[in-house]
C-alpha angles and dihedrals in degrees: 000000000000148000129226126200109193105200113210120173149328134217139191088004115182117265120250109191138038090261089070087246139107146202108218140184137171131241127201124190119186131162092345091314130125126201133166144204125230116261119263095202120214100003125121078192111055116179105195101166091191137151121215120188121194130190116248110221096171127024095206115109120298144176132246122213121200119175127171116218146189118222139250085030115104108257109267113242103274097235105097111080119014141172130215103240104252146136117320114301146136107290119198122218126194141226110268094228108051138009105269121230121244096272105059100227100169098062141288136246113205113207134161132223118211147136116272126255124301105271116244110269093247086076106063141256118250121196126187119198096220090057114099121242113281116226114240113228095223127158098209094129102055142063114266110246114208113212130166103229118202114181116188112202113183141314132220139180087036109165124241118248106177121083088245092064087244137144137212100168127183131161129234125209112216117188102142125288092001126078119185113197124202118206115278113241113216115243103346117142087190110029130178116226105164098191127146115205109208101198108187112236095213084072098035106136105177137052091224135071116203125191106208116205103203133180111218103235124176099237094027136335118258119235110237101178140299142211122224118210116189104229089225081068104056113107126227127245134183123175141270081056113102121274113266113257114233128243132209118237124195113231127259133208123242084271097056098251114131123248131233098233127043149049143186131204099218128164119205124178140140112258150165133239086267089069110120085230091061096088096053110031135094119256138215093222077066100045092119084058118110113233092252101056087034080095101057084056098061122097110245139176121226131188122220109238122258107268122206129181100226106196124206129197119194098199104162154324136214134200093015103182117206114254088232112048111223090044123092112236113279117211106303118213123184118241115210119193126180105175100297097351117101129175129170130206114219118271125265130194122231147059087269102041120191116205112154089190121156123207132178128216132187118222129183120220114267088052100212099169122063118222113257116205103182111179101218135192126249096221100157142332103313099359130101135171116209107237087188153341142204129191112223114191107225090236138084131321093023092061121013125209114251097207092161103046081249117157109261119212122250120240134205114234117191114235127243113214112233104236134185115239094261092042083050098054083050098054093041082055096049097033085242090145095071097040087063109102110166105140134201116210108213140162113210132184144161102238089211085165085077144092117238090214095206087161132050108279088235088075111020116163092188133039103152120130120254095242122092097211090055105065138109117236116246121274099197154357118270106202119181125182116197100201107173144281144235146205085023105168128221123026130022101236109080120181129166132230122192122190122195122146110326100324122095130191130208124194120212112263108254100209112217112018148106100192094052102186097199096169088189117150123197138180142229144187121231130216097156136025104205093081141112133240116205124213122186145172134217140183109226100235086163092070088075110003110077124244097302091060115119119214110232127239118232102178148300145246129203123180123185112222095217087063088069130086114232113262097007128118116222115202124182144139109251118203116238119224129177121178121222142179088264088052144272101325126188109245112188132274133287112206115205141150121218122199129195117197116179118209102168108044097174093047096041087055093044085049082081097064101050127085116262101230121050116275098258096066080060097047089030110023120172129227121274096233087044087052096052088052093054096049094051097054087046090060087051096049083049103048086042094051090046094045086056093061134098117271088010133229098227127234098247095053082048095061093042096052093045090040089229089182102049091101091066131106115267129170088208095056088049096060088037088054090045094050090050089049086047097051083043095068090029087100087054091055098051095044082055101050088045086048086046087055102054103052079051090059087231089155098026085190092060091044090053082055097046089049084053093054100042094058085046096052089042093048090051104019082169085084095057097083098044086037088062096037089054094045092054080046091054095046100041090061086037081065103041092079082062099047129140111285099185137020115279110253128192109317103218088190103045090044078056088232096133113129087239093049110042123052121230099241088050087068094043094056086054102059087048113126119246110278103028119271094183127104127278091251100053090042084050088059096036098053085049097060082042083062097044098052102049087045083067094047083044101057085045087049087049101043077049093054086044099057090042090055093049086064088056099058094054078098106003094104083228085122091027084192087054096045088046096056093040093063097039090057095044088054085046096052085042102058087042098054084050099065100028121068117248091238086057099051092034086058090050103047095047087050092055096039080049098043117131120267082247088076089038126110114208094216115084114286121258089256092050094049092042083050095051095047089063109122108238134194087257093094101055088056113117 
């Protein structure tokens, strides 16, 4: 087994000599092993490009270490920053003289770990039982896509054309109408692009393809030499065939003769969407695109960050000092901060205060930020003095993993004063700073049993544990195909984002269309299958508006996995809505198709007896209020991680994704919410009304039946069990001929966003910022239909509190003549049941809830009015 890192490039890196420059290289320890890049002198911007495989000896977990050096300095001890090995992602790597803080401000490497390439047939293949199923990177579900790749690798011996005997080379890519540019590299004879050009076949215009060696020049560039393929010559390639090799080609002249000094490695060949060079390349659907925003067009795969609860217990503290001396110690509170997350324990008031308080954090591998526990005053009313502070890295053995729900032991941690700078110099002066001894006593662990939530729980795509040991092993394959799309509304610049587990997609960005065709195909494991995969698209308003542009949503798709059928492919075209302030507006279609493969049956069925969350949120559940507010901070750790990637996932596509608002008030999912409970109980309704008509003898043919059936369910009552079982059987195949055909998408008339059902300024309301940015006047309305409306849901909350209270006072004593009657019929009944056998009064109570309208009476019944004349709590209410 073994493990590639492909290191890609480095920017802003620190300087390293007096000249503001630096030589760096990069250095990669895995397992024991060292490995090297080679040195970029003199760039703060190195671009390596260069792939490092290391031997696996053992498959247990390991870390990777990925420092980024300056040479000829000696390599740092790679202990500093590290990253769990996992799937590709950014990796981070640090400056080799000091820790750097959270936001990276000298400078970041970009690197990706992944398995090598796949070995040649002729050596073998080796399988081992206890490895899981690998999932096959097939593109069956999707339209083949055919693209001319040319890949240009480096130059060298390129003549000089300037006076000064310099060089500024760059490469055009001529295939007709398209022309594809890589960067130009300042006075480099034998520079190393490493570009690969992706021109789509459907567009191709020429039967030539022509590789242009320039010199950037200030006036004009100069031409240095080309070579010229015929399109008829370039060879095909599919995967899994190997890559084609490159080959160097010596430079002609605009009259085809070849010239005496230079050469370029290019690779040329005809290939699909499933070529390994697809991600990356430039394609010919972006060809309008400047060089800096290219990046921002390219399909690309991200991985969510690894998210923790870090829980944190303030038990006590001891010898606490004012922070002013002359003064006795006012009420002390503990202020916990984790990054942006803050939390407070309540203030009491001595020098050995006792709080027991728990609070939970959520923290994100690598963990960047230490934990900061600081012990305030109370002085006043807002406003609090810290008395002291201590920095708590979030790692062991700091804070140790409770895999296991074990009890942790608590620690005490000494206390630092928090000094100003002059208070500091003084102390530094009278050793005042170690003599200080005030202690915290606190008990800190990561809580890796259980689930981040960083989605609602309604559609989850993910509810497996953190920690690795915990977790269940896939019972199947997710494959989604995003295909295209039409009539998509609003910008020009589609691209798509799906969301399932930790794992995010990203398709490439096709400028100028409304009727994108993607034809990108990705793949998922699968632990459990009540989950939800989200599909979105958005319009690239990052290619031409600046770095405060937003890209637009266009609308969204979510499909729930236990809705397919296992090895079918499900292809449809899904609407795409989006509500605005202006109302609900049609935004276009997304086309996908969405596969399910099982490859664990027994473990997929007994999936539906187990709970959906791991155990510990059931043996150690956490509040309801305390579990928005960590979700919420885990969406914000999410959208932060992805947002620092390159290129990044933006905020804004984040939150949507993540639907970050849907906790908010809105009018419209009220009604929405009412409707479905309505429709719930809908069933109930109708059974009642058909019970009401046949004790009404509305169809005297279906009461005679009913009469039937009742005698022959009260002479055997042992066949009303297996009566009602097969009934739900029978209806359940009925059933089965009108099942489901396609995935459900977004219901515009059960989310109650139709233009009839929903008012203008509801949706507007619901658009509002928190807290409100809208005008006195229209608050003030809008705070009066508020009223009105949960005066209604208060008068149903209170006639259901009547009618349970009436209950109550069957034997409460509250109607001392009710509760009377009441016991002496119960003792009556009960007498009566006794002696009489159960067929027998089951027989007679059918047949006069059955009797004909002829022996009814149309005023309530005795047991009714007795019911209604119960006193209830109602009356004591101010």
């Amino acid at each position: 087994m073994k493990v590639g890192v492909e290191i890609l490039d480095a920017s802003e890196l620190a300087p390293k000599d007096g000249a503001g420059a630096c030589n760096a290289f990069v250095e990669v320890e895995f397992d024991g092993q060292k490995q090297y890049t080679p040195t970029k002198p003199a760039d703060r911007s190195p671009q390596w490009n260069h792939t490092l495989v290391f031997d696996v000896r053992d498959p247990s977990p390991l870390r990777l270490y990925l420092i980024a050096n300056d040479s000829p300095d000696p390599p740092p001890a790679p202990a500093v920053h590290h990253h769990q090995h996992q799937p590709p992602q950014s990796v981070s790597a640090e400056q080799p003289d000091s820790r750097p803080p959270p936001a990276f401000p000298h400078g970041e490497a970009q690197a990706q770990a992944q398995p090598p390439p796949p070995e040649s047939e002729s050596k073998g293949k080796t399988t081992h039982d206890h490895e899981p199923p690998r999932i096959a990177s097939t593109y069956d579900m999707v339209e083949p896509m055919s693209y001319l790749y040319v890949s240009v690798v480096k130059a060298r011996d390129l003549p000089t054309m300037d006076i000064t005997g310099a060089l500024d080379p760059y490469v055009e890519v001529r295939l007709g109408n398209f022309k594809g540019v890589t960067r130009h590299l300042e006075k480099n004879p034998n520079p190393v692009w490493r570009q690969v050009f992706a021109f789509s076949r459907d567009h191709l215009q020429s039967s030539q393809l022509e590789v242009v060696v320039k010199d950037k020049d200030v006036l004009k560039d100069d031409f240095v030499g080309r070579v010229v393929f015929d399109m008829t010559d370039i060879p095909n390639r599919v995967p899994p065939d190997s890559p084609l090799a490159p080959q160097w080609y010596r430079l002609a002249d605009r009259s085809g003769e070849k010239i005496r000094h230079g050469e370029i490695m290019l690779a040329v060949w005809n290939g699909t969407q499933a070529d390994e060079a697809f991600p990356e390349a430039w394609h010919s659907d972006a060809h309008s695109v400047s060089l800096d925003s290219l990046a921002s067009t390219r399909s690309k795969v991200y991985y969510s960050p690894k998210l923790i609860y870090l829980k944190v217990v303030a038990i006590a503290a001891q010898d606490l000092i004012p922070a002013e001396k002359g003064r006795p110690l006012a009420p002390s509170i503990v202020k916990i901060q984790l990054g942006g997350q803050t939390r407070r324990t309540r203030p009491q008031g001595s020098a050995n205060p006792m709080w027991n308080e728990e609070f939970l954090f959520v923290a994100a591998e690598p963990f960047d930020e230490p934990l900061v526990v600081t012990v305030e005053e109370r002085v006043a009313a807002g406003r609090d003095e810290p008395v002291g502070r201590v920095i708590i890295p979030v790692a062991a053995p700091y804070v140790p993993r409770n895999d296991l729900a074990k009890s942790i032991e608590a620690k005490w941690f000494s206390l630092s004063r928090a000094l100003t700078a002059d208070e500091a110099a003084a102390a530094e002066a009278t050793k005042l700073k170690s003599s200080f001894a005030s202690k915290i006593h606190l008990r800190l662990s990561l809580e890796t049993a259980y689930h981040v939530l960083d989605e609602s729980t309604h559609y989850s795509s993910d509810l497996q544990p953190a920690a690795k040991k915990l977790r269940k092993s896939p019972i199947g394959i997710l494959e989604l195909g995003i295909l295209g799309a039409r009539n998509l509304a609003g910008g020009k610049s589609p691209y798509c984002v799906a969301k399932y587990g930790a794992k995010w997609v990203r398709t490439r960005t096709l400028v100028g269309t409304a009727a994108p065709r993607w034809n990108e195909q990705y793949t998922w494991e699968v632990f459990d299958l009540c989950t939800v995969v989200t599909v979105a698209v958005f319009d690239n308003c990052h290619l031409t508006g600046g770095g405060d542009a937003k890209d637009q949503r266009i609308g969204k798709v979510r499909v729930r996995l236990s809705t397919l059928e296992t090895e079918r492919v499900y292809t449809h075209f899904y609407p795409l809505m989006t509500l605005t302030p202006g109302g609900l507006k049609k935004t276009g279609e997304l086309h996908l198709a969405v596969r399910f493969t099982c490859t664990a049956w027994a473990n997929m069925l007994a999936m539906y007896g187990k709970p959906l969350l791991p155990k510990m949120h059931y043996t150690h559940p956490i509040s309801v209020l305390q579990m928005d507010y960590l979700r919420f901070q885990a969406m914000q750790m999410v959208a932060a991680r992805l947002g620092r990637a390159e290129p990044p996932l933006h905020r804004e596509v984040v939150e949507y994704m993540l639907d970050v608002d849907s906790h908010m008030f809105s009018l419209r999912r009220s009604k929405a919410n009412f409707k479905r409970m309505t429709s719930l109980f809908s069933g109930a309704v109708a059974v009642a009304r058909w019970m009401d008509g046949i004790c009404k003898w509305k169809n005297p043919v279906t009461t005679i039946l009913v009469h039937v059936l009742f005698l022959i369910l009260v002479c055997y009552p042992e066949l009303i069990l297996p009566t009602v079982f097969l009934y739900l059987f029978v209806i359940g195949v009925w059933n089965y001929r009108r099942r489901p055909r396609k995935p459900a998408h977004m219901d515009t008339a059960l989310s109650h966003a139709e233009a009839e059902q929903v008012h203008p300024d509801e949706l507007d309301e619901e658009f509002d910022t928190f807290p409100t940015s809208k005008p006195g006047d229209v608050v003030r309305m809008r705070y009066d239909r508020l009223r009105s409306v949960a005066g209604r849901v208060q008068t149903v909350v209170g006639d259901l509190a009547t009618q349970g209270e009436r209950a109550q006072a069957l034997l409460s004593w509250r109607d001392p003549r009710a509760t009377s009657i009441f016991v002496l019929l119960s003792l009556i009944i009960a007498v009566v049941l006794y002696v009489t056998p159960f067929q027998v009064v089951a027989v007679v109570v059918g047949l006069y809830l059955l009797r004909h309208p002829r022996f009814r009476s149309k005023q309530p019944s005795v047991p009714f009015n007795f019911y209604k004349r119960l006193p209830a709590k109602s009356d004591v209410l101010l």
